[in-house]
C-alpha positions as CSV (number, residue, x, y, z in Angstrom):
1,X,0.0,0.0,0.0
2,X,1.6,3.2,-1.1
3,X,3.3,4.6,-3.7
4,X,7.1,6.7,-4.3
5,X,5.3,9.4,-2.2
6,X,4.8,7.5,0.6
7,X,1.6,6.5,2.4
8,X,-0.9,9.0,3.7
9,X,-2.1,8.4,7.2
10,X,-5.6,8.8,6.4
11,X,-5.2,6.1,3.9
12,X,-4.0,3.4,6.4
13,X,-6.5,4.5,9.3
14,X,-9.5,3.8,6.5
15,X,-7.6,0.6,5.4
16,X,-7.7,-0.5,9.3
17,X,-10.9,0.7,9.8
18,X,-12.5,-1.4,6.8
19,X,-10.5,-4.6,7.5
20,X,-11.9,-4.3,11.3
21,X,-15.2,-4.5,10.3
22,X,-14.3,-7.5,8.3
23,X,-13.1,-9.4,11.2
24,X,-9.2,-8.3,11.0
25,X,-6.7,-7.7,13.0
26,X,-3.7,-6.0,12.2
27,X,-0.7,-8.2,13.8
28,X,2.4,-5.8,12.4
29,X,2.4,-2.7,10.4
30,X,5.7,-2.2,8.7
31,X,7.7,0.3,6.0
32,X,10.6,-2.2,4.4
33,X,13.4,-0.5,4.4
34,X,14.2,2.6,1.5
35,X,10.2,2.2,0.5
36,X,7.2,4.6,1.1
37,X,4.9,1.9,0.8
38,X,3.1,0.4,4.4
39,X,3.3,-3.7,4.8
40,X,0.2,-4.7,7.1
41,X,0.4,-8.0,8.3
42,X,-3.2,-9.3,9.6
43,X,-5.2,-12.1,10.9
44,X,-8.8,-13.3,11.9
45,X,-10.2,-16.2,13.4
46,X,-11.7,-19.3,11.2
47,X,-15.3,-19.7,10.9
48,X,-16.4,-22.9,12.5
49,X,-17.0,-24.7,9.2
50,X,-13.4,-23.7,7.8
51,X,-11.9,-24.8,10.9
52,X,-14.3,-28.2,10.5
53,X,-12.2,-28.2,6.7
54,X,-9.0,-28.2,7.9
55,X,-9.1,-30.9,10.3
56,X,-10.9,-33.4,8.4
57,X,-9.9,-32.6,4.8
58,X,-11.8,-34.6,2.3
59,X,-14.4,-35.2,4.1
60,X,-16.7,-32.1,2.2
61,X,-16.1,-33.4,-1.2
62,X,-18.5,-35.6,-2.6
């Protein structure tokens, strides 16, 4: 996210904001080294039934 400019604050609180609502959380926010661009790095929990997939792969297909 970003550009040779850099990142505009605004841009990464609405970027927060939106992915909160989506069940996100933000785990580590991070500008690599000589780059203007922001590196979110985020997480939410598994739904019941993807966590039910993961553990018994296979057993959903047909």
């Amino acid at each position: 996210m970003g550009s040779i400019f850099g990142t505009k604050d605004q841009l990464i609180q609405s970027t927060l904001d939106e992915w909160g609502e989506e069940g996100w959380e933000a785990v580590n926010v991070f500008t690599p080294e000589n780059s203007g661009k922001v590196t979110i790095v985020a997480k939410r929990p598994l739904t019941e039934r993807a966590r039910r997939m993961r553990s018994m792969p296979g057993m959903g297909q047909g």
